[in-house]
GUTIMAR-91909 format. One record per atom (N, C-alpha, C, O, CB): x negated, y negated, z negated. Coordinates in steps of 0.1 Angstrom, whole numbers, padded with zeros to 4 digits, always signed. Glycine has a CB too. Layout:
XYZ/...
***
This chain:
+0039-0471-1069/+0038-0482-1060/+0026-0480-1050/+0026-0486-1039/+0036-0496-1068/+0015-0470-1055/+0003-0473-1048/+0010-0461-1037/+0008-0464-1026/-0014-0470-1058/+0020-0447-1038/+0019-0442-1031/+0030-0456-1013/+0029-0457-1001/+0024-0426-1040/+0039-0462-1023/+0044-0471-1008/+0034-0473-1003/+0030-0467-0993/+0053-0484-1009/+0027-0483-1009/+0016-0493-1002/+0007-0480-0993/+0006-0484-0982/+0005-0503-1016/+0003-0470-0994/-0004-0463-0984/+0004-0456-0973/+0000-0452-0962/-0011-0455-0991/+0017-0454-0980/+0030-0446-0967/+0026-0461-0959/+0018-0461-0950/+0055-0442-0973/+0033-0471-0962/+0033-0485-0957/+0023-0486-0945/+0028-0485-0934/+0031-0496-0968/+0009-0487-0946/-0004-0487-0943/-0005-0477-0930/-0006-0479-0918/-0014-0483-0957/-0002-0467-0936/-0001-0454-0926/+0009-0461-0915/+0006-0466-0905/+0006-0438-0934/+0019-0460-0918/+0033-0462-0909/+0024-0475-0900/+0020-0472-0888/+0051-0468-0920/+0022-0485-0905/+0016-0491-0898/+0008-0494-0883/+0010-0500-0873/+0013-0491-0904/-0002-0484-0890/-0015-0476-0882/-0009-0467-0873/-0008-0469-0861/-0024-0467-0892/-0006-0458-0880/-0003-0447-0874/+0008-0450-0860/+0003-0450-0849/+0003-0436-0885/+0024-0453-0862/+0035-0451-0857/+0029-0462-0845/+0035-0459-0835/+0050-0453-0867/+0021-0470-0843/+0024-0473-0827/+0009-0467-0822/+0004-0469-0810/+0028-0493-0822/+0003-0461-0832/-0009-0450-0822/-0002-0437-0821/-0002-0435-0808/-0026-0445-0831/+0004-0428-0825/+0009-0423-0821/+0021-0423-0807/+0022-0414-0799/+0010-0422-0830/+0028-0436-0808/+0036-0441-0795/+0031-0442-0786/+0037-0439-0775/+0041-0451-0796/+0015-0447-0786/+0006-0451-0780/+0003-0440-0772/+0007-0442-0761/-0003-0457-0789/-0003-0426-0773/-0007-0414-0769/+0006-0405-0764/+0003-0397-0755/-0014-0407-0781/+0017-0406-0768/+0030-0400-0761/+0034-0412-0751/+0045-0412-0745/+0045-0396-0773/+0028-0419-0748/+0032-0430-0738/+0022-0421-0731/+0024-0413-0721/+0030-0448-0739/+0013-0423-0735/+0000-0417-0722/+0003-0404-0722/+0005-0402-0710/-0020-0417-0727/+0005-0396-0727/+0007-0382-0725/+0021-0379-0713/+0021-0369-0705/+0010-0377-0742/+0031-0388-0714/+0045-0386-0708/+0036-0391-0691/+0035-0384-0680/+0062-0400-0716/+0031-0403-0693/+0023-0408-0679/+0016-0400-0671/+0016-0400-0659/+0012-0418-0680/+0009-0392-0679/+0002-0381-0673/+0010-0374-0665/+0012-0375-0653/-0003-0372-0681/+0016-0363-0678/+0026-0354-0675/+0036-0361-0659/+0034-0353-0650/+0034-0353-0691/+0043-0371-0656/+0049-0374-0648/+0035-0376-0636/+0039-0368-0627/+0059-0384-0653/+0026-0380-0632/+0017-0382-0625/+0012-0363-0618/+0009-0360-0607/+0006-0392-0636/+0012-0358-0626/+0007-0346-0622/+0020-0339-0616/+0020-0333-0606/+0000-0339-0634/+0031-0341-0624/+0044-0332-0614/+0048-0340-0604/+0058-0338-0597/+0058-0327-0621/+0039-0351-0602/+0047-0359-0587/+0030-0350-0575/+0029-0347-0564/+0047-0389-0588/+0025-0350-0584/+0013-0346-0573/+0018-0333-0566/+0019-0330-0554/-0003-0344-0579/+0022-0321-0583/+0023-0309-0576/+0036-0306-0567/+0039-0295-0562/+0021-0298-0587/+0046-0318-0565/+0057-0318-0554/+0053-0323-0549/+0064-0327-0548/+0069-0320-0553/+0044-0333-0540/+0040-0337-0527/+0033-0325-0522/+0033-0322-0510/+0032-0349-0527/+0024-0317-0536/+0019-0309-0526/+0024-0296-0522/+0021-0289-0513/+0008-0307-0529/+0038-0294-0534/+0046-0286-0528/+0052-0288-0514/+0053-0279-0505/+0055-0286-0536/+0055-0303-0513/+0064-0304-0501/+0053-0301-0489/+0056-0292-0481/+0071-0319-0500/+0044-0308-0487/+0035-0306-0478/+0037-0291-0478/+0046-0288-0471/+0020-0312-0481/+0032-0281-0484/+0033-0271-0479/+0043-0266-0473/+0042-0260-0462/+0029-0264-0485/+0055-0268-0479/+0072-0260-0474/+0068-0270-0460/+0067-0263-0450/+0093-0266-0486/+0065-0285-0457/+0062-0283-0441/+0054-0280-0433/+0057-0280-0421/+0063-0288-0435/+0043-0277-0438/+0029-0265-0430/+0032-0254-0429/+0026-0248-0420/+0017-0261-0437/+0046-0246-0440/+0048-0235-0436/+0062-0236-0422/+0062-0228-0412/+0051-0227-0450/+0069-0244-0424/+0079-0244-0414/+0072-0248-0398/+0075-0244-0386/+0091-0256-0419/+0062-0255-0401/+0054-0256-0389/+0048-0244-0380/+0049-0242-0368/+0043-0262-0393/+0042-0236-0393/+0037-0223-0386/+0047-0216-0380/+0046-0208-0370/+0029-0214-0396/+0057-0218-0387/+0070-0207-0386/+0076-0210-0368/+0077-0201-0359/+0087-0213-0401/+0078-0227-0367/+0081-0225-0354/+0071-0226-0343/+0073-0229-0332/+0092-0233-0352/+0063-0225-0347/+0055-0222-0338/+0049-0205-0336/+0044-0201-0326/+0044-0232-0341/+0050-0199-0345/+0048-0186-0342/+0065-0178-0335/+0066-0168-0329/+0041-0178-0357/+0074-0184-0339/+0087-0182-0330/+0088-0192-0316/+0098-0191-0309/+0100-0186-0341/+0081-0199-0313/+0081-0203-0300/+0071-0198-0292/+0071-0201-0281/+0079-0216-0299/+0062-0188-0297/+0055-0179-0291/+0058-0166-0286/+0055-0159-0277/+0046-0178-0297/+0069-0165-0300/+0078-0150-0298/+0085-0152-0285/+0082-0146-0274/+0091-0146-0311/+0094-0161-0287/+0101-0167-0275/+0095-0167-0261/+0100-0164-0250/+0103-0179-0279/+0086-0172-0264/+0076-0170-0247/+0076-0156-0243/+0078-0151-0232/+0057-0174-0247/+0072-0150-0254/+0063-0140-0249/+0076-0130-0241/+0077-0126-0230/+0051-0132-0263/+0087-0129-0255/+0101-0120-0245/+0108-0129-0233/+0116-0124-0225/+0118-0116-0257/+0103-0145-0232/+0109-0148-0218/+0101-0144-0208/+0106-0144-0196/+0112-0161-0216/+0084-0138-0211/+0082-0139-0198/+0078-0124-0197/+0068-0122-0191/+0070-0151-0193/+0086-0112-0203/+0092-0102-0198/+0102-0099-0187/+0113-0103-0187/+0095-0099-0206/+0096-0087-0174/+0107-0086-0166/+0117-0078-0166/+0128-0081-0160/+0103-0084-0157/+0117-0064-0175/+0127-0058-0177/+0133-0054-0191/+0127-0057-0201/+0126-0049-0171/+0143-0047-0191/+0152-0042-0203/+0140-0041-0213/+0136-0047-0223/+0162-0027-0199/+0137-0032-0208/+0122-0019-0217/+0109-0034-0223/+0104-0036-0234/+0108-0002-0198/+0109-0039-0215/+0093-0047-0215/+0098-0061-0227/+0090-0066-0236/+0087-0056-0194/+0112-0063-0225/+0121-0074-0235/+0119-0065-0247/+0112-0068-0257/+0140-0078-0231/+0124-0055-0244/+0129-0047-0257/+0115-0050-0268/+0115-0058-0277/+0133-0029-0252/+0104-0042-0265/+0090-0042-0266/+0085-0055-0275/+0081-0055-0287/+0083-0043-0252/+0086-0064-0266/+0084-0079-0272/+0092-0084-0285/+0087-0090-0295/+0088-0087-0260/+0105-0082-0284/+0114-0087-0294/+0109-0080-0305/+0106-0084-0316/+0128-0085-0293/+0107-0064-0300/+0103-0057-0319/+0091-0062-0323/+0089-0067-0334/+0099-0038-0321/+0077-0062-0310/+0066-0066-0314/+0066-0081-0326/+0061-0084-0337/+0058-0067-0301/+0075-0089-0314/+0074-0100-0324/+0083-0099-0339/+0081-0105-0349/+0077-0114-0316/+0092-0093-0337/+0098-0094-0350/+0092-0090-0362/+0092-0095-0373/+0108-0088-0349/+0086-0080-0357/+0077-0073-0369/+0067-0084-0376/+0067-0087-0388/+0067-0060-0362/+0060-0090-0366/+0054-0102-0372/+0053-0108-0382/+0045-0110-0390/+0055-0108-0369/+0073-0113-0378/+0079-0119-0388/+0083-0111-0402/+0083-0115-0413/+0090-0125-0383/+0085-0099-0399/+0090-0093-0412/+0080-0082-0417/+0083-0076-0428/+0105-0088-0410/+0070-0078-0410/+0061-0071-0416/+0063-0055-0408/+0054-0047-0409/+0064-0072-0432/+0076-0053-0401/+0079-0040-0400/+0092-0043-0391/+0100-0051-0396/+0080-0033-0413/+0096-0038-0381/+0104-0039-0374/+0106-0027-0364/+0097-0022-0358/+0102-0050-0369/+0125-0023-0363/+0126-0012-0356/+0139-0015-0344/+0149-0022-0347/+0128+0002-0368/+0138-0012-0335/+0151-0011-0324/+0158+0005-0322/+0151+0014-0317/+0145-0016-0308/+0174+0007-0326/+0178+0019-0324/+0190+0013-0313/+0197+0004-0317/+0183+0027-0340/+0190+0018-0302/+0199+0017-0296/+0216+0022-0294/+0218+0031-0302/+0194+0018-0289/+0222+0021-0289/+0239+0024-0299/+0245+0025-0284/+0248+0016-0277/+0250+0007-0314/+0247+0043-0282/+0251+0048-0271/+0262+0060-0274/+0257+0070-0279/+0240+0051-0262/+0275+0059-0271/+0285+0068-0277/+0286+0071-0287/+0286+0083-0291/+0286+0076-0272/+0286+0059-0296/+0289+0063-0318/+0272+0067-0319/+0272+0071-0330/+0305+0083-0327/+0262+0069-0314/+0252+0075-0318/+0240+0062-0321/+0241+0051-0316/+0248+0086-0307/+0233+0066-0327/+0220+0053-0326/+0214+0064-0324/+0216+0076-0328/+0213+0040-0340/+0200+0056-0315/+0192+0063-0311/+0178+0054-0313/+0176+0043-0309/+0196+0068-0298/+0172+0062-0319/+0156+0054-0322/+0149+0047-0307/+0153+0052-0296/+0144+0067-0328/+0142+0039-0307/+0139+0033-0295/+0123+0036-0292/+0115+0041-0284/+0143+0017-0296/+0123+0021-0311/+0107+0016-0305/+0108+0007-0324/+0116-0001-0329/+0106+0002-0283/+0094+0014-0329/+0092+0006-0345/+0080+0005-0344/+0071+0013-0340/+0097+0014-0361/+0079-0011-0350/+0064-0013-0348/+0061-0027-0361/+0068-0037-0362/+0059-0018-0328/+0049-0024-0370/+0044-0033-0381/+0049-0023-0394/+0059-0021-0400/+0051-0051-0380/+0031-0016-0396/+0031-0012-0406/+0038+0003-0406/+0039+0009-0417/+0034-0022-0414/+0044+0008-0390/+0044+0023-0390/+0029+0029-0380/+0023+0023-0372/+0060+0029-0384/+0028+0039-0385/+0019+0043-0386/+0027+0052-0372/+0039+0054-0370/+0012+0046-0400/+0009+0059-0363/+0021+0066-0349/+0024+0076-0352/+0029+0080-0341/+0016+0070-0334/+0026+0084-0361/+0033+0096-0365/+0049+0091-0370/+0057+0098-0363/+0024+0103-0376/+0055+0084-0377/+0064+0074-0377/+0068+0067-0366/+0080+0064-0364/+0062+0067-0385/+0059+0062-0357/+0066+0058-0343/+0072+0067-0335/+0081+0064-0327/+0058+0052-0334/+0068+0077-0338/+0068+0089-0324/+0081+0095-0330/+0089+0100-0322/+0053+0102-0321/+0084+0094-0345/+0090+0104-0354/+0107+0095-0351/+0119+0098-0349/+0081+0106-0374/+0100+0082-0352/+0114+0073-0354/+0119+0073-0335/+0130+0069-0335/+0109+0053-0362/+0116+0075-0324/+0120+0077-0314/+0125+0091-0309/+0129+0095-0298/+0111+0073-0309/+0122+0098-0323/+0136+0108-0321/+0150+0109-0328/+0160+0116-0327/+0131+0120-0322/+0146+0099-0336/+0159+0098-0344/+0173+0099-0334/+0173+0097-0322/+0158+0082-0351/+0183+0104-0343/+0193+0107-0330/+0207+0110-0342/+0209+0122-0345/+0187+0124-0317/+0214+0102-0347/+0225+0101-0356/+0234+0093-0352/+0231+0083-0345/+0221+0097-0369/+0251+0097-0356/+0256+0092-0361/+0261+0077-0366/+0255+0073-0376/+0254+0099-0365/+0271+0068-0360/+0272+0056-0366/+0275+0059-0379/+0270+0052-0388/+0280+0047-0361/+0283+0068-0380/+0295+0072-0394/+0282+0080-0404/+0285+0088-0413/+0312+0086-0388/+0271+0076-0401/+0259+0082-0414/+0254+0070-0421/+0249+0071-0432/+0245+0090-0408/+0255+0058-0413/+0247+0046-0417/+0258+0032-0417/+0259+0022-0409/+0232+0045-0404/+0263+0033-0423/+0275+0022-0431/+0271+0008-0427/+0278-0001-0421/+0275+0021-0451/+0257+0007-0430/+0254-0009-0429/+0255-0011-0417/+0261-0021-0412/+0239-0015-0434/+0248+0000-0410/+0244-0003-0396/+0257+0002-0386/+0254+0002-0374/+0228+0005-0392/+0267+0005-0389/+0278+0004-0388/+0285-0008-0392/+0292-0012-0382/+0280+0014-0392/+0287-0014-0401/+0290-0025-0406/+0285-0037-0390/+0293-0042-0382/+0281-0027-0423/+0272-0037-0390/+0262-0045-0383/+0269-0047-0372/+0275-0057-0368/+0250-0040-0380/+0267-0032-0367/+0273-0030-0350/+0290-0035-0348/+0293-0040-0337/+0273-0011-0345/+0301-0033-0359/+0316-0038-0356/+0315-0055-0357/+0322-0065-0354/+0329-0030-0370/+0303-0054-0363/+0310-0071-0364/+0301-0080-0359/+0303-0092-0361/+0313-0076-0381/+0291-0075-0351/+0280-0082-0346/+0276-0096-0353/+0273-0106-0347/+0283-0082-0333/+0276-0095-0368/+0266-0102-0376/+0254-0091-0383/+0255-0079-0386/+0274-0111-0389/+0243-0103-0385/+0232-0098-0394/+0240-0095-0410/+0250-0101-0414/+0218-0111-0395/+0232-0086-0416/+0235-0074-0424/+0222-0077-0433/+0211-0081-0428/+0236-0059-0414/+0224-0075-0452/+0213-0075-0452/+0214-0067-0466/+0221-0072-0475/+0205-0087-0450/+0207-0054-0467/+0216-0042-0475/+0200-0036-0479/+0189-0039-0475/+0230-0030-0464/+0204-0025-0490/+0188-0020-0496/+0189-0012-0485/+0194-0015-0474/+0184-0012-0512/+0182+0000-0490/+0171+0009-0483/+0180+0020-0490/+0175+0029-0497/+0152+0007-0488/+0192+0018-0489/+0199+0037-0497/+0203+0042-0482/+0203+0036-0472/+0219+0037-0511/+0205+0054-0485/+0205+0063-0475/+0220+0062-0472/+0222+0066-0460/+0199+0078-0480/+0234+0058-0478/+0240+0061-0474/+0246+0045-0462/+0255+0047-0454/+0246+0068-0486/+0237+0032-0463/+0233+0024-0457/+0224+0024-0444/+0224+0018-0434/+0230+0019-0465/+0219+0032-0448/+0205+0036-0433/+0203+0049-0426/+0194+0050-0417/+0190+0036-0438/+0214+0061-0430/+0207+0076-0433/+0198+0079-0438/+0189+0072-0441/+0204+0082-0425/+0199+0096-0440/+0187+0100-0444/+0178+0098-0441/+0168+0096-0448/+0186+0107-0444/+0182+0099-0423/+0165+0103-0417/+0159+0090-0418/+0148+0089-0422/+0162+0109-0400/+0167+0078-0414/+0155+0064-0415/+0153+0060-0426/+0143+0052-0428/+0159+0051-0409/+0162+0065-0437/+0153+0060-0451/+0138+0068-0456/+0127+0063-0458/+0163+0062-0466/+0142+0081-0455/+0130+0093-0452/+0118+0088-0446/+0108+0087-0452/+0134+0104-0443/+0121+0083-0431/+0109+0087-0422/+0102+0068-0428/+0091+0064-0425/+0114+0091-0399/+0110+0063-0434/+0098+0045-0435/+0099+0044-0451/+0096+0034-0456/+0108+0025-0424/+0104+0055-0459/+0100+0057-0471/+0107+0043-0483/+0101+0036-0492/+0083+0059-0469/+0121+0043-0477/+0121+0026-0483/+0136+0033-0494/+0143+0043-0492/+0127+0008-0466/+0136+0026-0503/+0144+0029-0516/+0157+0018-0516/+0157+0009-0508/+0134+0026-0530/+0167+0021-0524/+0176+0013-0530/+0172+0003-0530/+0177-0003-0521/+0180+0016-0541/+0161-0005-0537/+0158-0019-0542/+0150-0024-0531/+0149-0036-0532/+0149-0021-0555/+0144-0018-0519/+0145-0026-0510/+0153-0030-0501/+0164-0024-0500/+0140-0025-0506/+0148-0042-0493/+0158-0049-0486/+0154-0048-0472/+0142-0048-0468/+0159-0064-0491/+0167-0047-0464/+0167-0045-0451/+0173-0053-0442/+0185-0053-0446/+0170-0036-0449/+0172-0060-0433/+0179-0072-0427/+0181-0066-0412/+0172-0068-0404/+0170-0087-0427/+0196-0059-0408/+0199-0057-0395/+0199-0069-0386/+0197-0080-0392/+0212-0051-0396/+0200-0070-0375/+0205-0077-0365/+0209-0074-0354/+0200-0073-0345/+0199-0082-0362/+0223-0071-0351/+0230-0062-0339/+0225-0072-0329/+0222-0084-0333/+0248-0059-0340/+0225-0069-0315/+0222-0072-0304/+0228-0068-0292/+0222-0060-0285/+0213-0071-0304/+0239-0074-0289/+0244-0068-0275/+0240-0076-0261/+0239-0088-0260/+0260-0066-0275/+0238-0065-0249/+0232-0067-0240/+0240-0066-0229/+0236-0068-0218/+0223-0059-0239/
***
């Protein structure tokens, strides 16, 4: 009997202090994941902020280009921006032809990628890209990019590459 009377006592005591601390504990817990999504959200729109505002600068800057060459220039410069690395091959009789790559090549790779001179029927994606004039977004295998542009920017299978055909 003496062990009821102390379960009893306990249960007592215990079961709404215990309730007591998983109340406070759940309050917390819900107080802190509302903070870290406001401050998630705030950021997702500080970053969309930055975003169009460094694309309304891109935008300026290729509108207030006067020719083919000086547009051209601008769009890679800014693109690269955005993606860290950016190249223009121009697509004259089934051939791409290296243009102009700029973010994160180095000028031995600029100079190297402006002689590039292949084949649509080497580079699938970018073949893909050009018939159907949508963006494309495929690894870094050679039979996607060719040899020579996977070679000369050193990019693999598991990376990712995002075409954007452009006709003029």
């Amino acid at each position: 009997d003496l062990y009821n009377t102390i379960d009893s006592a306990l249960e007592a005591v215990l079961r709404p202090k215990t309730e007591e601390i998983l109340d406070e504990l759940a309050a917390r817990l819900h107080g802190e994941w509302e903070k870290a999504m406001q401050g998630r959200e705030e950021s997702a729109r500080q970053a969309r902020r930055e975003t169009a505002a460094a694309l309304a600068a891109a935008v300026r800057r290729i509108r207030a280009e006067s020719s083919v060459t000086t547009i051209a220039h601008a769009l890679v410069e800014s693109a690269a921006e955005f993606g860290g690395r950016a190249a223009l091959l121009i697509v004259r009789d089934g051939r791409l032809l290296g243009f102009l790559a700029c973010g994160g090549a180095g000028g031995e790779v600029k100079r190297r990628f402006e002689q590039v001179d292949l084949s649509v029927s080497e580079a699938t994606a970018m073949a893909h890209a050009i018939e159907t004039r949508d963006p494309v977004i495929t690894g870094g295998s050679a039979s996607d990019l060719s040899r020579s542009v996977v070679d000369l920017f050193g990019l693999t299978a598991d990376d990712r590459v995002y075409l954007f055909p452009l006709v003029l």
